[in-house]
C-alpha positions in Angstrom: -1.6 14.7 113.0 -4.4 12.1 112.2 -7.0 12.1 114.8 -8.6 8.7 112.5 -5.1 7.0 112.6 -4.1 7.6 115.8 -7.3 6.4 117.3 -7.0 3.2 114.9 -3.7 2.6 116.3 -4.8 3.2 119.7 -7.5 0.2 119.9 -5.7 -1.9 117.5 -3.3 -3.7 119.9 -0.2 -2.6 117.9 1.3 -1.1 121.0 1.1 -3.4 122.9 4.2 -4.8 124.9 6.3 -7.7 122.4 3.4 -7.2 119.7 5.5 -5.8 117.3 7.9 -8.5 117.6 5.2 -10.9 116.6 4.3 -8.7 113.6 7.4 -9.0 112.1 8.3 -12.4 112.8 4.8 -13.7 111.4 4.0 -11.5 108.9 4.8 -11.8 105.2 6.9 -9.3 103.4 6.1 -8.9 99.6 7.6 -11.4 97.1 9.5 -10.1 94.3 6.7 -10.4 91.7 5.0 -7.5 93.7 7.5 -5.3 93.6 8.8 -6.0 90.3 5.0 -5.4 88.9 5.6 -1.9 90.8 8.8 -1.0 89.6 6.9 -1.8 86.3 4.1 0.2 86.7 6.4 3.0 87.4 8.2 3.0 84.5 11.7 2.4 86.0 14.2 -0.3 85.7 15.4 0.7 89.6 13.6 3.5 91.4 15.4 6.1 92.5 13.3 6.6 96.0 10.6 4.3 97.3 8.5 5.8 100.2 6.8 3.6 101.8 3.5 4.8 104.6 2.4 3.1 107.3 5.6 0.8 107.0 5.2 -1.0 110.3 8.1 -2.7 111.6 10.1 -2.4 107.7 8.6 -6.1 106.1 8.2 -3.8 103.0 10.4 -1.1 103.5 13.2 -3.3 103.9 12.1 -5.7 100.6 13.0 -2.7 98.2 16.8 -2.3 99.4 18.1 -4.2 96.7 15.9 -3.0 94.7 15.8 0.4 95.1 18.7 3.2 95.6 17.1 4.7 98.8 14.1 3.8 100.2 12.3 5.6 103.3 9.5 4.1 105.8 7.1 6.2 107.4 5.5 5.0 110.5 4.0 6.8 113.6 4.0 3.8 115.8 6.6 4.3 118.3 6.9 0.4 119.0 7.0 -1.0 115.6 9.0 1.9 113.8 11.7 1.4 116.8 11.3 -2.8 115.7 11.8 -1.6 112.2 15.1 0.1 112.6 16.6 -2.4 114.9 15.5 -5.3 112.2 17.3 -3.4 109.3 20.6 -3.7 108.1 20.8 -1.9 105.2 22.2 1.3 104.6 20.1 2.8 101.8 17.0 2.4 104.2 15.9 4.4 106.7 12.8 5.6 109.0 10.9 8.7 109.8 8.1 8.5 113.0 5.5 10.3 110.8 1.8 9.8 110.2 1.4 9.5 106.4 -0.3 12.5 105.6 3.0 14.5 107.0 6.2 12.8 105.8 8.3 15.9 105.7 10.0 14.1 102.3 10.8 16.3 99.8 8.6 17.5 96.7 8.7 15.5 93.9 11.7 12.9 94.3 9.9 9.5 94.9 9.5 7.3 91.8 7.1 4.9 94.2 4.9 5.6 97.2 3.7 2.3 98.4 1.0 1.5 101.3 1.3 -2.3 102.2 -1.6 -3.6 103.8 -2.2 -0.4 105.8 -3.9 2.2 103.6 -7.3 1.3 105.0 -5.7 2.9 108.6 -5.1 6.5 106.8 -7.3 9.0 105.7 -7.8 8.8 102.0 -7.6 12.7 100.4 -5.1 14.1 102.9 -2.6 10.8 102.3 -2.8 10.9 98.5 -2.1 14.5 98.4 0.9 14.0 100.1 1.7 10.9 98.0 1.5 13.0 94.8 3.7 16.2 96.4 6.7 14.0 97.0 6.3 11.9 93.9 7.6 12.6 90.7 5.3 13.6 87.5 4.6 9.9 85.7 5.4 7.7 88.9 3.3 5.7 90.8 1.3 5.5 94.2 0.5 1.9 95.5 -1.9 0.8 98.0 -1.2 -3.0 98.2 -3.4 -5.7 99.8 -3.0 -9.7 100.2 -6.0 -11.6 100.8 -6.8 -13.3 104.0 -6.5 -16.4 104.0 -3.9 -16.7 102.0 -3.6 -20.1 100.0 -1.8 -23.0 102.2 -3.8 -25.7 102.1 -7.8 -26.4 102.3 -8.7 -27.4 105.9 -5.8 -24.8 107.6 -7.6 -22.1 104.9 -10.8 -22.9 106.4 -9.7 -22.7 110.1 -8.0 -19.5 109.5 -11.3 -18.2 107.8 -13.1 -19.3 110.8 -11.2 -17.1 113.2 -11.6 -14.5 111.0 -15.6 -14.5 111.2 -15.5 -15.0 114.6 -13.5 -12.1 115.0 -15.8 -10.3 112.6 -19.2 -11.5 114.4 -17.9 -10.6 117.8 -16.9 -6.9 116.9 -20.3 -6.4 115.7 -21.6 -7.9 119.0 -19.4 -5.5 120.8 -19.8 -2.3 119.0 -15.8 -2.5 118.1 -15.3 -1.4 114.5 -12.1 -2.7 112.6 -9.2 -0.6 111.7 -10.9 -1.1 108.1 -14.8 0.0 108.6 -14.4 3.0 107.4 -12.0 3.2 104.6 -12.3 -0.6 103.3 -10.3 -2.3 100.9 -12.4 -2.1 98.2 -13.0 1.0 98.1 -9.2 2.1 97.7 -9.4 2.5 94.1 -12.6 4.6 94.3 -10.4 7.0 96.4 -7.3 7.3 94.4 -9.6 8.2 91.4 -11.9 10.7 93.7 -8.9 12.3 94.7 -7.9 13.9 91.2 -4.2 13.8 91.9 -4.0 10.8 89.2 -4.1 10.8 85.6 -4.8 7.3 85.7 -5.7 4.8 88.1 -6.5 1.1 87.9 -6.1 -2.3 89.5 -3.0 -4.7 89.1 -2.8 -7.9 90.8 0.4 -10.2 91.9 1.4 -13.3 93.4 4.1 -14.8 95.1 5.0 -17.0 97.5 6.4 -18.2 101.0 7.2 -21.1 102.8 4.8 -21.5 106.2 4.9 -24.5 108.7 2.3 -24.3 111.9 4.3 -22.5 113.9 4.2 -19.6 111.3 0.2 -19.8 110.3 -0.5 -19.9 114.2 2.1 -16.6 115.0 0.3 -14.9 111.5 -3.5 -15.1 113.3 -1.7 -13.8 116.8 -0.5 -11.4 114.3 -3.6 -9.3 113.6 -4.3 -8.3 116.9 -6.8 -6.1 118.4 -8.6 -4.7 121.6 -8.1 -7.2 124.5 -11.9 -7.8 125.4 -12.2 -8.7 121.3 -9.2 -12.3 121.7 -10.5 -12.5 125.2 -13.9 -13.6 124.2 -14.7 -17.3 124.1 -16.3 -17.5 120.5 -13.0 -15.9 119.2 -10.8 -18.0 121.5 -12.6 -21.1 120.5 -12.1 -20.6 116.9 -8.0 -19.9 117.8 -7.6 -22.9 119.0 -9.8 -25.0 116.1 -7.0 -22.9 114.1 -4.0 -23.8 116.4 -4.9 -27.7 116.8 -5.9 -27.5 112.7 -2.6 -26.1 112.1 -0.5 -28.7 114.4 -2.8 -31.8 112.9 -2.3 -30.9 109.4 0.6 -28.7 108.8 3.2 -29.7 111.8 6.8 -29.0 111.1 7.0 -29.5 107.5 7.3 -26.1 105.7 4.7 -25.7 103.1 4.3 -22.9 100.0 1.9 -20.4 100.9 0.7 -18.4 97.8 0.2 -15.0 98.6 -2.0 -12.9 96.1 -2.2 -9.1 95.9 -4.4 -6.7 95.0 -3.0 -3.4 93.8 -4.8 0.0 93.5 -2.2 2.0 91.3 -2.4 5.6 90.6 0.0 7.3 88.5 0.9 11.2 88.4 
């Protein structure tokens, strides 16, 4: 078991009573183009397996069905892996309640092992060695990344960025470190190379997009969660509600496109 992911997951707010409900109601699965750029990358016109760590409630997991002949989220949060299996539908997908360094999968039958936005909450060397046991020789691990903000529209951007740094600033104030401080995004790369389970590694990016009205860019910031003394604090809860009454002026009810870019670290086996 990881002692690093388990306390991330502790202090992250993720267990919190209805939070995964807001999770997956708010939070954008992956377009096509992202997983088509994977499939891709993999060298395979329909994987065979796609394992997918730290899967949440299924947003990812659940994206391949159709894509994919069997696909298998990992997740060792009780709440959002029990959300995940009473969201999804179909029968080639299903769920293990596993941290990601110990999926129990078997050796060498995934064609992809994707990370979606929750790489930085693993351990780096233990994860990847269990992402190249269970994948096959030539196929592909993913650790996938959208950036935040995501494109709406200028002054909702700006908001949303707003939050963001306040969120940022008072962590620092309070000594709270985010779930990516010590494995950050940028670094993912770096790791997957370090970890000399890759012949070759680099960076891919993808876009694609969704359709977002306030409602939806309001429920995405309530989305990130955290400790309760970080959303509590009035610097943070100002800049919520610049972002809610931001959100209501300028987006309302109308659905706008949301473009959703990715950054994906890709090693291959």
């Amino acid at each position: 078991m990881s002692a690093f992911s388990q306390e991330l997951i502790g202090r992250s707010g993720y267990l919190s009573e209805g939070f995964a409900d807001v999770y997956d109601r708010y939070r954008p699965s992956p377009p096509r183009e992202v997983l088509d750029v994977l499939t891709l990358a993999a060298g395979v016109e329909r994987p065979q397996l796609v394992v997918d760590l730290g899967c949440g409630t299924g947003l990812a997991t659940r994206a391949w069905a159709e894509l994919a002949e069997e696909v298998v989220g990992v997740e060792p949060n009780p709440r959002m892996i029990e959300r995940a299996r009473r969201a999804t539908e179909q029968p080639n997908v299903r769920y293990v309640e596993a941290y990601a360094a110990e999926t129990g999968m078997p050796d060498g039958e995934a064609d992809l092992v994707t990370s979606f936005q929750s790489f930085h909450w693993m351990e780096p060397e233990p994860v990847l060695a269990e992402a190249s046991r269970i994948l096959r020789t030539g196929r592909v691990f993913a650790a996938c990344d959208y950036d935040v903000p995501s494109f709406t529209e200028p002054e909702v951007d700006a908001a949303f960025a707003d939050f963001m740094r306040a969120r940022r600033e008072q962590r620092q104030r309070l000594l709270v470190p985010a779930g990516a401080a010590r494995w950050p995004k940028d670094r993912h790369l770096e790791q997957i190379r370090a970890s000399g389970r890759f012949r070759y590694a680099r960076e891919l990016v993808a876009s694609g997009r969704r359709e977002i009205d306030a409602e939806r860019m309001i429920g995405l910031a309530e989305s990130i969660g955290g400790p309760p003394e970080l959303s509590g604090e009035h610097e943070v809860a100002q800049a919520f509600e610049r972002l809610r009454e931001t959100a209501n002026r300028v987006l309302r009810d109308r659905l706008w496109t949301q473009l959703l870019c990715y950054r994906i670290r890709v090693g291959i086996k």
